[in-house]
TORFI-276562 format. One record per atom (N, C-alpha, C): residue number from 1; atom name; y, z, x. Coordinates in pm, 1 decimal, decimal comma. Atoms other than C-alpha are relative to their C-alpha. Example, Ala and Ser with C-alpha at 12.3 -4.5 7.8 and 13.67 -1.06 7.14 Angstrom:
+-----+------+----------+----------+----------+
| pos | site |    north |       up |     east |
+-----+------+----------+----------+----------+
|   1 |    N |   -119,0 |      0,0 |     89,0 |
|   1 |   CA |   -450,0 |    780,0 |   1230,0 |
|   1 |    C |    120,0 |      0,0 |     90,0 |
|   2 |    N |   -119,0 |     -6,0 |    -82,0 |
|   2 |   CA |   -106,0 |    714,0 |   1367,0 |
|   2 |    C |    109,0 |     73,0 |    -77,0 |
+-----+------+----------+----------+----------+
END
This chain:
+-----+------+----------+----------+----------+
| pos | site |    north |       up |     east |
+-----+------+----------+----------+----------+
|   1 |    N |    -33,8 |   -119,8 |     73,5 |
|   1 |   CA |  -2168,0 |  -1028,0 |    639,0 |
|   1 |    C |     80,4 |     91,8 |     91,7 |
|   2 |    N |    -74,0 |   -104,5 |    -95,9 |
|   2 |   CA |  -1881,4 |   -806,0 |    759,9 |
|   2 |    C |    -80,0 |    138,7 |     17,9 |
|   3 |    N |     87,1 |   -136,8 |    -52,7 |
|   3 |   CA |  -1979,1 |   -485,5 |    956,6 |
|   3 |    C |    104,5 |    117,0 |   -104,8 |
|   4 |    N |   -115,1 |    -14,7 |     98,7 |
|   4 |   CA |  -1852,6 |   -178,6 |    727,6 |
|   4 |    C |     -4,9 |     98,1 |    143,9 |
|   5 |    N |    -36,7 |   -104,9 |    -71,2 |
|   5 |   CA |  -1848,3 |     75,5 |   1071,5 |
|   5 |    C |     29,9 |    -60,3 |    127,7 |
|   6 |    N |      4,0 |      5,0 |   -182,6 |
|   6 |   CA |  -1788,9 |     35,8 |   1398,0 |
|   6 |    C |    -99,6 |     70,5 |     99,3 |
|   7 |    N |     72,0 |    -61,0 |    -79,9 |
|   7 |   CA |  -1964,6 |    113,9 |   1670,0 |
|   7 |    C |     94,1 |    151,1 |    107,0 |
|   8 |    N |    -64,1 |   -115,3 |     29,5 |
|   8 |   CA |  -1912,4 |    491,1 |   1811,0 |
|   8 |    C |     84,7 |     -0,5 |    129,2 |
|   9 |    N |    -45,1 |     16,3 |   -111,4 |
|   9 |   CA |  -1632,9 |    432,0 |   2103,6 |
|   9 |    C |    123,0 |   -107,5 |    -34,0 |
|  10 |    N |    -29,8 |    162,6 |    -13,2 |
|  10 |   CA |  -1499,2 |     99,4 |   1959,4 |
|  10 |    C |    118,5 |     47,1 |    -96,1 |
|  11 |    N |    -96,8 |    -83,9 |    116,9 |
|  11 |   CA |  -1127,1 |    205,7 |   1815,3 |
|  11 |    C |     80,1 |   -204,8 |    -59,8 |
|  12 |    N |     -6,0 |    105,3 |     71,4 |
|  12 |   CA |  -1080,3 |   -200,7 |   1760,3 |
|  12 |    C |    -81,5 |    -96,0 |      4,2 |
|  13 |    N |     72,3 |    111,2 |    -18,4 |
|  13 |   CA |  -1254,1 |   -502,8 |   1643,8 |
|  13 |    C |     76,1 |   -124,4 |    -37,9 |
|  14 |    N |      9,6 |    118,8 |     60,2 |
|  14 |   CA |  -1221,0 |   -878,5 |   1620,0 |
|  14 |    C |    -71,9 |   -102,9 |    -19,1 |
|  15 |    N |    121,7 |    109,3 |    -19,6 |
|  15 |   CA |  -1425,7 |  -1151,7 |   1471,3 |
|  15 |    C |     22,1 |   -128,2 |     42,2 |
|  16 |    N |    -35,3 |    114,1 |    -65,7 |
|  16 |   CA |  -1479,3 |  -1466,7 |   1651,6 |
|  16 |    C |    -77,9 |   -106,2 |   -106,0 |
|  17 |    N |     33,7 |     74,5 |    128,7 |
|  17 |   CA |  -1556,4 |  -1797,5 |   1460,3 |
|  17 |    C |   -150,9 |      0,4 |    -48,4 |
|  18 |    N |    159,3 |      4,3 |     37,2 |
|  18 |   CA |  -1937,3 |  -1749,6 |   1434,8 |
|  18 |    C |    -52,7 |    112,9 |    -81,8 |
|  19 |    N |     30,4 |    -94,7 |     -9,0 |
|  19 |   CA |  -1899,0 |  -1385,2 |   1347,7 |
|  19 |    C |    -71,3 |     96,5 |     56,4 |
|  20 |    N |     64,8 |   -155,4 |   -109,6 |
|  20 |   CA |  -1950,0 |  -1210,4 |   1661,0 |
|  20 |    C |    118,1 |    108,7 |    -37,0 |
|  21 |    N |    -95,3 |   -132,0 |    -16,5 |
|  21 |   CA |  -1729,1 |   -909,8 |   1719,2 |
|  21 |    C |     55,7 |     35,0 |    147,5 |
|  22 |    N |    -31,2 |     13,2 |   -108,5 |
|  22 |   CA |  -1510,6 |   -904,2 |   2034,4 |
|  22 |    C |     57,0 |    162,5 |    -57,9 |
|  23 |    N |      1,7 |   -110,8 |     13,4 |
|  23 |   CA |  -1483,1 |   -513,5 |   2079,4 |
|  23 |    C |     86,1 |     80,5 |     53,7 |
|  24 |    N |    -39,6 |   -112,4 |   -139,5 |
|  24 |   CA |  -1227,6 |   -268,2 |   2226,5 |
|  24 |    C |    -51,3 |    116,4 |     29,2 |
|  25 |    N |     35,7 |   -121,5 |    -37,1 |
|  25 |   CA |  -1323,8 |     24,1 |   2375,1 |
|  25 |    C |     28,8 |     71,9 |     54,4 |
|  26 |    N |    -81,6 |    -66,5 |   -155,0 |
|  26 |   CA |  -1236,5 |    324,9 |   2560,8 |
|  26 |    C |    156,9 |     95,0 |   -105,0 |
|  27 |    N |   -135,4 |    -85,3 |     59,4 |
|  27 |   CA |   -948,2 |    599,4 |   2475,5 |
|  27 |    C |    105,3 |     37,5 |    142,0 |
|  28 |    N |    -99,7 |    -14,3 |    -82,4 |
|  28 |   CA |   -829,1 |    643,1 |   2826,2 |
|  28 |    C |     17,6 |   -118,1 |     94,7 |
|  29 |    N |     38,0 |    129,6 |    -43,3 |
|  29 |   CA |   -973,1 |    349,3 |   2998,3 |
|  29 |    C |    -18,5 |    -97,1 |    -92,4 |
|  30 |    N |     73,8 |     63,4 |     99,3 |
|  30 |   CA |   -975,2 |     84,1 |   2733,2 |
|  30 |    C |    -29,1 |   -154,4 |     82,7 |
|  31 |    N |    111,0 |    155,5 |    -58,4 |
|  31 |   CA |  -1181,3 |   -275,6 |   2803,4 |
|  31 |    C |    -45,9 |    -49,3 |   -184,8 |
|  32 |    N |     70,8 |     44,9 |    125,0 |
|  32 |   CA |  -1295,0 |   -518,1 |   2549,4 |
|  32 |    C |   -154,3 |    -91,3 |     42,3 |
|  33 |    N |    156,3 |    106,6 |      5,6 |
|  33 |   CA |  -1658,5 |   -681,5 |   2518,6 |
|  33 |    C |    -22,1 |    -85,1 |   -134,8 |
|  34 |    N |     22,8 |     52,3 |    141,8 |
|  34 |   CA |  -1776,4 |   -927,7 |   2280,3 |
|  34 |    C |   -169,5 |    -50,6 |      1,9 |
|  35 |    N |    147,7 |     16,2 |     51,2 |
|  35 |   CA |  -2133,1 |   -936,3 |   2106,2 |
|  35 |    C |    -62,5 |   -120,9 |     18,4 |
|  36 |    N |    119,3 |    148,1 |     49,2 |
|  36 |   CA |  -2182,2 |  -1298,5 |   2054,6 |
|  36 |    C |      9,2 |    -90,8 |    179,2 |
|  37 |    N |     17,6 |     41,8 |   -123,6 |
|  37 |   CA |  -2112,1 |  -1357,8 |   2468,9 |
|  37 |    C |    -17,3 |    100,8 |    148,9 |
|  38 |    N |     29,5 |    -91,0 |   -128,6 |
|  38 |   CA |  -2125,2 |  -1208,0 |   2822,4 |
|  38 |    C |    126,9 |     30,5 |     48,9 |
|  39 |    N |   -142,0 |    -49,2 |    -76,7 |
|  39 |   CA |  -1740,1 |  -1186,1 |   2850,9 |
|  39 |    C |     31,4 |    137,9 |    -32,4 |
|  40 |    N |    -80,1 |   -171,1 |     18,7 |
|  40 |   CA |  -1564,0 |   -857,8 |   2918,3 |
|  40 |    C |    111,1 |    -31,1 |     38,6 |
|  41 |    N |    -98,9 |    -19,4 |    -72,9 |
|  41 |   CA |  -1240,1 |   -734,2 |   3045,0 |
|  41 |    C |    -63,6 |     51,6 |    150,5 |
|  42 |    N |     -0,3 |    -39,1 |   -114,0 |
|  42 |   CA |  -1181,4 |   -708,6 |   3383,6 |
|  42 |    C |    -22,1 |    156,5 |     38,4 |
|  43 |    N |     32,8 |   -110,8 |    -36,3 |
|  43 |   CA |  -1312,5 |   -359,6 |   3523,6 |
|  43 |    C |    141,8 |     19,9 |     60,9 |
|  44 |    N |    -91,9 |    -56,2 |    -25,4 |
|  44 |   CA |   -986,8 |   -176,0 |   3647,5 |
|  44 |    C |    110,7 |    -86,8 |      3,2 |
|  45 |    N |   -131,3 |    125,7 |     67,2 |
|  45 |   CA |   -768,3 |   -451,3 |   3441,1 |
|  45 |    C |    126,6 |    133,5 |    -50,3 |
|  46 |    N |   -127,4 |    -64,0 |     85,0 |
|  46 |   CA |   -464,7 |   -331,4 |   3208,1 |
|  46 |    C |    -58,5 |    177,1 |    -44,4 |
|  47 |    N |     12,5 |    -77,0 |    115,7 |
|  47 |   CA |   -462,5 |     -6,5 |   3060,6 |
|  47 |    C |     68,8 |     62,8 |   -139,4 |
|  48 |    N |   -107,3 |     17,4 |    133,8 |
|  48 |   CA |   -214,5 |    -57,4 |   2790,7 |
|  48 |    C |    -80,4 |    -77,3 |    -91,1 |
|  49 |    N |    120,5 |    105,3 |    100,8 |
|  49 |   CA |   -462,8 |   -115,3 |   2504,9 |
|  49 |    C |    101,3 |    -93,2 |   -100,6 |
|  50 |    N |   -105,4 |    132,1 |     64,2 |
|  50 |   CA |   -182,1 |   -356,2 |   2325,6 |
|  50 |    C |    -18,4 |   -113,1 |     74,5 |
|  51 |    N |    103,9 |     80,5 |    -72,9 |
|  51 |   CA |   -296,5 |   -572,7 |   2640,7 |
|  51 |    C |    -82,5 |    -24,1 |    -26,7 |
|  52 |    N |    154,2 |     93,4 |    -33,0 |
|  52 |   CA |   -650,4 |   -566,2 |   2634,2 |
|  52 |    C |    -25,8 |    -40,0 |   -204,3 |
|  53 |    N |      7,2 |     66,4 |    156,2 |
|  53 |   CA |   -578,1 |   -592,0 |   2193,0 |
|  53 |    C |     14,8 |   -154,9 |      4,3 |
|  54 |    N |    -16,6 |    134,4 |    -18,1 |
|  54 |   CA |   -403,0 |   -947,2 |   2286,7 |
|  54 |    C |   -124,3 |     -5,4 |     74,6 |
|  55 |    N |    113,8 |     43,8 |    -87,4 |
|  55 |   CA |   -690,6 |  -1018,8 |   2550,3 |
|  55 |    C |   -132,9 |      8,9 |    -96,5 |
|  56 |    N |    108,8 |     -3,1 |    108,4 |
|  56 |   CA |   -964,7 |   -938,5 |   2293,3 |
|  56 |    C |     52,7 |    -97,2 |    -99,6 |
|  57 |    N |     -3,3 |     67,0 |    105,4 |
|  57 |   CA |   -817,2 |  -1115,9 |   2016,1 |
|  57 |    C |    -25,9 |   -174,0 |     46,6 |
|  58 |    N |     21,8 |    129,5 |    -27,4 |
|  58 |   CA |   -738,3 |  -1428,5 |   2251,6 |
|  58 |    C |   -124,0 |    -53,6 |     26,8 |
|  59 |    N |    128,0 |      3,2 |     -8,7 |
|  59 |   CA |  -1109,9 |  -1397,2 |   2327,0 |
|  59 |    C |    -60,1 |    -98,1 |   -107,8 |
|  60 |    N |     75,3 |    -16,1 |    134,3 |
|  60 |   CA |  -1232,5 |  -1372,8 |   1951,3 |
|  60 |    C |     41,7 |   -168,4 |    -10,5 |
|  61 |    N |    -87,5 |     67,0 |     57,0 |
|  61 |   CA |   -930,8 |  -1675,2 |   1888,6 |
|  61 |    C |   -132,7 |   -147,5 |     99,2 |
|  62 |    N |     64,3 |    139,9 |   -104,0 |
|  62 |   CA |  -1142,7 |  -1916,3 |   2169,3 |
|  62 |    C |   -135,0 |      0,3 |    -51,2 |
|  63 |    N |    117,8 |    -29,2 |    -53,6 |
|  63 |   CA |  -1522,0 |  -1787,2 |   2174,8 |
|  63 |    C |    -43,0 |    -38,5 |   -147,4 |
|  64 |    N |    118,4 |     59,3 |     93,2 |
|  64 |   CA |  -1808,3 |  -1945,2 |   1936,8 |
|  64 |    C |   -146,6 |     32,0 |     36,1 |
|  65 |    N |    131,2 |    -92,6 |    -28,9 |
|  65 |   CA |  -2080,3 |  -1703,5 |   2058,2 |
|  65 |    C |    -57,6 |     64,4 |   -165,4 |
|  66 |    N |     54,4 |    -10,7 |    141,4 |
|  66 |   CA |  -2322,3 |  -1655,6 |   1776,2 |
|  66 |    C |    -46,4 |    193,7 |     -8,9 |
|  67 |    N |     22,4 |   -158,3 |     14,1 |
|  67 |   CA |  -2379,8 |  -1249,0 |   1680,7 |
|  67 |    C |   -148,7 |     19,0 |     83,0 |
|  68 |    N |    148,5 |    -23,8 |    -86,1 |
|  68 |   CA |  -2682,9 |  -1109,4 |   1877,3 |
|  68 |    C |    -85,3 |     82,5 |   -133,2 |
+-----+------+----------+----------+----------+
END
């Protein structure tokens, strides 16, 4: 079942094939995490969130982590 909000920080989401949610976050620093694994972005990676958007999505596009 899709989520209808986001969580309060998270200005994008994508779902991965199990329906986790690989997450961006952040307005000056952005980073992505995803629910259904233990991956993140790199701590003082990109901060051009159009970056860490591709990097999250390619995440979501690979990862088969089941929702927590």
């Amino acid at each position: 079942m899709p989520r209808t909000r986001m969580p309060f920080g998270v200005t994008a989401q994508f779902p991965n094939r199990s329906g986790a949610m690989v997450n961006v976050a952040g307005w000056a620093i952005h980073e992505w995490y995803c629910d259904g694994c233990p991956a993140r972005s790199k701590r003082g990676g990109s901060t051009d969130q159009a970056e860490i958007a591709r990097q999250a999505q390619a995440h979501a596009d690979a990862c088969s982590g089941m929702p927590k």
